[in-house]
C-alpha positions in Angstrom: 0.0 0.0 0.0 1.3 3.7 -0.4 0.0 6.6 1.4 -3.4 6.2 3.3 -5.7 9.3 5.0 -7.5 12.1 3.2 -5.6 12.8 0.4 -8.1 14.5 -2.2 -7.9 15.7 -5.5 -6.3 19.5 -5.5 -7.6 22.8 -7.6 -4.8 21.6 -10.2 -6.0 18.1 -10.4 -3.1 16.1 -8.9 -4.1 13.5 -6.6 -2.1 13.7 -3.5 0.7 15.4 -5.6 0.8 12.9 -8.4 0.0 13.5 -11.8 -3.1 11.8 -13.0 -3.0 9.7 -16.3 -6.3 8.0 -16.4 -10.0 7.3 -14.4 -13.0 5.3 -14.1 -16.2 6.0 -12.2 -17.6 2.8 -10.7 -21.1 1.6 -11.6 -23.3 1.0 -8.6 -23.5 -2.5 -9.7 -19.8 -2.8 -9.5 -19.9 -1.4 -6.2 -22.3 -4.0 -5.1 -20.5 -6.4 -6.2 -17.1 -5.7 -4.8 -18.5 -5.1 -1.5 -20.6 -8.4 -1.4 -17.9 -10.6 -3.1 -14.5 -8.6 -2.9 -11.7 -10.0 -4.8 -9.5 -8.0 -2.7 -10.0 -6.6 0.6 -8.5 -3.0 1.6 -8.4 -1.8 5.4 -7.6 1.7 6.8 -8.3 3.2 10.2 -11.9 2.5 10.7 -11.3 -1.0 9.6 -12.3 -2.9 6.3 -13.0 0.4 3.6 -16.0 0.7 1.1 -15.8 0.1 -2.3 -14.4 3.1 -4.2 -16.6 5.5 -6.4 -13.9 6.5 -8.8 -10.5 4.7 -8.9 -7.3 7.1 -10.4 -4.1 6.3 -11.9 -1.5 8.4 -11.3 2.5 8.8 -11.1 4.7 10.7 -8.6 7.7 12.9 -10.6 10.0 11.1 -8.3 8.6 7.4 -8.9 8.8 5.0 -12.0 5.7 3.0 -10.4 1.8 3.6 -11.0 -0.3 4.7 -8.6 -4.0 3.2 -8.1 -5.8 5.1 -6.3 -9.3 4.4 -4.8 -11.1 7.2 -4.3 -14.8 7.9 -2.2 -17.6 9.7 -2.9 -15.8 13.1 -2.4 -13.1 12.4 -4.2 -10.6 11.7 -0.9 -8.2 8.7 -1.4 -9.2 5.6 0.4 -5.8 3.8 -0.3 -3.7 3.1 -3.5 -1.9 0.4 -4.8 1.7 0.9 -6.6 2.0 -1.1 -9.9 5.4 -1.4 -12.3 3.3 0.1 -15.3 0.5 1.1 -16.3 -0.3 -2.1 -18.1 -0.1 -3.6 -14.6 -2.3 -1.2 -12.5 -5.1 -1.6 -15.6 -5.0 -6.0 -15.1 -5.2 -5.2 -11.0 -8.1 -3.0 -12.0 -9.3 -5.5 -14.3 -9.0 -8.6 -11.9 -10.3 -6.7 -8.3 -13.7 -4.8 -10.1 -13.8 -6.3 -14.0 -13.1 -2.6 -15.5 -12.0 -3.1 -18.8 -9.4 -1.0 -20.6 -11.9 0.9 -23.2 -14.0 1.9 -19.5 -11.1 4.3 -18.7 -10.9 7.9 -20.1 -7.8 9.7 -20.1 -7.3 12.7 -18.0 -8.0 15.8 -20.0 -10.5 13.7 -22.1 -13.0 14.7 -20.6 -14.0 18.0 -18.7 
């Protein structure tokens, strides 16, 4: 896991500092889903964490890894996950909620 606590997403869109490269909202079917059958389960302070509304991926200027980021309702990071590239942070994604590739938009795509 990287950093956990109430990271959001800042006036210049980084998330916790990092540089956003793609997101996906979360269907509320998904969301069932993941929280009745989890393929993975994430814990922070208050114990075992919601499903996610939006998940992020993201890269810090001083890190070669990718970020996923797993962010709630308000757009406040739950937890992340680091990944080698960003071919590997899309097959986690893939595996833990089904989110296939074309489901993901780009940063910037989109307004």
């Amino acid at each position: 896991m990287g950093k956990l606590g109430a990271m959001a997403i800042s006036t210049d869109g980084r998330i916790d500092g990092a540089e956003p490269l793609y997101r996906v909202q979360l269907s509320d079917a998904v969301r069932a889903s993941a929280a009745l059958q989890p393929v993975v389960r994430h814990y922070g302070d208050v114990g075992l964490l919601a499903p996610p509304y939006e998940l992020a991926l993201g890269r810090y200027t001083a890190d070669d890894g990718v970020y996923l980021f797993y962010l709630d309702e308000h757009g406040e990071v739950q937890t992340d996950t680091l990944h080698d590239s960003l071919a590997d942070a899309f097959a986690y994604a893939a595996c833990e909620f089904g989110i296939a590739r074309s489901d993901w938009y780009a940063c910037g795509e989109r307004s």
